[in-house]
N, C-alpha and C positions, 0 to 999 in steps of 0.2 A: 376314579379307578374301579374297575370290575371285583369282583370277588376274586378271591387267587386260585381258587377250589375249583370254579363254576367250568365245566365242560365247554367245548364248541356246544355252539347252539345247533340244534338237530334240523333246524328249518333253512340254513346254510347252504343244502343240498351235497347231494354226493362228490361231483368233481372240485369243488372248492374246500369241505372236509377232506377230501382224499389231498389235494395239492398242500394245504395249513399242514395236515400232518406229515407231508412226505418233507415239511420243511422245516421239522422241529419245532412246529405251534400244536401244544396237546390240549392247552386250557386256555381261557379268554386272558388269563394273566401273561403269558404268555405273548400273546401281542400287543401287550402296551407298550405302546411308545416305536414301533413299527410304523415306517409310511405306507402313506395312501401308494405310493408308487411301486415301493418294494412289493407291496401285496397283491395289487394288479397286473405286477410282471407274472405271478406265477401260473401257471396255466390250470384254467379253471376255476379263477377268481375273478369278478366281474363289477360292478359297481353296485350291484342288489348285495352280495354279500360284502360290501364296504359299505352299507347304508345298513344293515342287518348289524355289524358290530356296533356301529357307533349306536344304534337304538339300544343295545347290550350294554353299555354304559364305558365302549372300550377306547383310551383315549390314544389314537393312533398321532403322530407326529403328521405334520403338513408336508 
């Protein structure tokens, strides 16, 4: 599990911080336990930033 405190990560890039926070994800705690799939529906989430959390220690559901 992530830190609960720990921000998006700033290297994320803009369209995919801007898409986590238009959807209620403010911190990496925040997305535990979210899928891979839910998170790629949103626009401007891509597979670099689902390979970026999981290096962020974030344990998303399969």
């Amino acid at each position: 599990m992530s830190d609960p405190a720990a921000p998006l990560p700033t290297n994320l890039g803009r369209p995919a911080t801007r898409a986590f926070e238009a959807a209620g994800y403010r911190s990496l705690a925040d997305l535990e336990g979210a899928s891979e799939q839910e998170l790629l529906a949103l626009h401007g989430v891509g597979p670099r930033a689902i390979k970026i959390l999981r290096e962020r220690g974030v344990a998303l559901a399969p």
